[in-house]
N, C-alpha and C positions, 0 to 999 in steps of 0.2 A: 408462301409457296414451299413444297415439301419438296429439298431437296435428292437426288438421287445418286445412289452411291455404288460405288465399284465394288464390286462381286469378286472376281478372278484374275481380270486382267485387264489391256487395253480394249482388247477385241471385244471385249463382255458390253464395252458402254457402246463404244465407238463402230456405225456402219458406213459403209461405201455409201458418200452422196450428202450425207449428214455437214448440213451445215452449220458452221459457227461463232461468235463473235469472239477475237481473243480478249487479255485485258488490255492489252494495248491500243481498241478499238479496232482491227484489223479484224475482216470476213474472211473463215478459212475454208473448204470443203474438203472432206476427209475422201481417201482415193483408196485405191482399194492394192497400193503398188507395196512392196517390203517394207522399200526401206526411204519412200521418199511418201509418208502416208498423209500428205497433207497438198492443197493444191491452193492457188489463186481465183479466186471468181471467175467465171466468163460473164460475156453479156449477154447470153443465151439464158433460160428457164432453169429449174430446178427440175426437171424433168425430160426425160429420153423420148426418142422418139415412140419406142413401144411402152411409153407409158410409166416406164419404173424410174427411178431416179438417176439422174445424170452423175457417171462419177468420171472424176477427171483424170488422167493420166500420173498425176502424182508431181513434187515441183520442189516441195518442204519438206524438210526432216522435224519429228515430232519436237523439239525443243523451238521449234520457228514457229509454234501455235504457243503462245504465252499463256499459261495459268492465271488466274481458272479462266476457264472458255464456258460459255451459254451456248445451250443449242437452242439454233432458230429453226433448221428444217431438216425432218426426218421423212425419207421416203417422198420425194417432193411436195410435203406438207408443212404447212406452218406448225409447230408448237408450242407457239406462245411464250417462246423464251424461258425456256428451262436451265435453271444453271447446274452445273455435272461437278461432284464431287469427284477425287480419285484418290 
């Protein structure tokens, strides 16, 4: 699997709703908030009610998503487990 690599910055890889596995085996979902840009799962969908992806209020600071992270879902899509270079 061809991994994918960081461009510019955080924002370049990472969107609001993106979800992810850490290596600690933790599910993170990325928020869309400053400086708290990582959230806790809910028990609800991967997706909002109008359809676009669910992003959470925000909960973690980017060093409480542990290195390297897989993304499982973009845009409330599955991806197949991509793993994210940075």
């Amino acid at each position: 699997m061809e991994k994918v690599q960081k461009i510019t910055s955080l924002d370049a890889v990472w969107k609001p709703g993106d979800v992810v596995l850490d290596d600690e085996g933790n599910i993170r979902v990325r928020s869309n908030h400053p400086e708290w840009v990582w959230d806790y799962p809910d028990s609800g969908g991967t997706r909002g009610i109008s359809g676009g992806p669910q992003i959470p209020d925000g909960a973690l600071e980017d060093k409480d998503a542990v290195r390297p992270l897989i993304l499982l879902v973009r845009d409330g899509r599955a991806v197949g487990g991509t793993p994210i270079t940075e």
